[in-house]
C-alpha angles and dihedrals in degrees: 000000000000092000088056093070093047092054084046087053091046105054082041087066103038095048092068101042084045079054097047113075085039083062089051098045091050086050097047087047095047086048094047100045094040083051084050090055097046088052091045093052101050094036096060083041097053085046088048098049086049097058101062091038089063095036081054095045088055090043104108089197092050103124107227089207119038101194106196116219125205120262119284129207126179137163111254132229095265101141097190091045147028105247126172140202130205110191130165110198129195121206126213114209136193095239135010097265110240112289093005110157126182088268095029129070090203108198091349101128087238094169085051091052111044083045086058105045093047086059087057096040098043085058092056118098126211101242090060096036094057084062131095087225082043099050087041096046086053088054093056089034084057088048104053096045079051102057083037098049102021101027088154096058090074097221110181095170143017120217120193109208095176128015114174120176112192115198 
């Protein structure tokens, strides 16, 4: 009977010590795949993000410089009832205007600008702006005002980042 505990002990012991490397594989494996992974991931993002950097480089219409102008809303030309529209509108220029910062528009003719395009926008009515050949006719609408009334901004696009029609 004394030699009974001592087996026990025995198998205790070696139980751990037989875990214990498949521990350490699982753990190894799981490092290595979630490293994979990891690899994998930023890889492909890092191959993603280059694509459309050099589509854009080879873009002659790519602005090299994108001014944000503060939200517009007007009320549109909607003669049987009152509609509205909220719009912020990004402009992407030729070149950076002189002195221009990321909060600050430099030289850009800002006051000019935003005159021009809520002529354009306070003619709109709600049925065509809620469009896409609505949204799209008012961008080309914006640019041209813009090379007609601000020639010297150099705005080669108009990006709407937020276009809300309220009927």
């Amino acid at each position: 009977m004394a030699d009974e505990p001592k087996d026990k002990q025995e198998k205790q012991e070696k139980k751990p010590k037989s875990k214990l490397p498949l521990v350490i594989a699982v753990g190894l494996v799981a490092l290595l795949g979630g490293g994979g992974g990891v690899w994998f991931f930023t890889h492909h993002s890092k191959t993603a993000e280059a694509s459309p950097s050099a589509a854009a480089s080879q873009d002659d219409n790519a602005p090299e410089f994108v001014l944000h102008l503060d939200t517009f809303t007007v009320n549109l030309a909607d003669a049987e009832e009152g509609h509205f529209l909220r719009a912020t509108i990004d402009l992407g220029l030729e070149h950076a205007p002189r002195g221009a910062t990321e909060k600050g528009a430099g030289d850009f003719p800002v006051a000019r600008a935003r005159d021009a395009i809520l002529a354009v926008l306070t003619v709109g009515k709600a049925d065509v702006l809620l469009t896409p050949e609505g949204k799209t006719q008012l961008k080309q609408d914006i640019l041209q005002t813009l090379h007609d009334k601000v020639p010297e901004g150099g705005v080669k696009n108009v990006y709407f980042t937020e276009f809300i029609v309220q009927r």
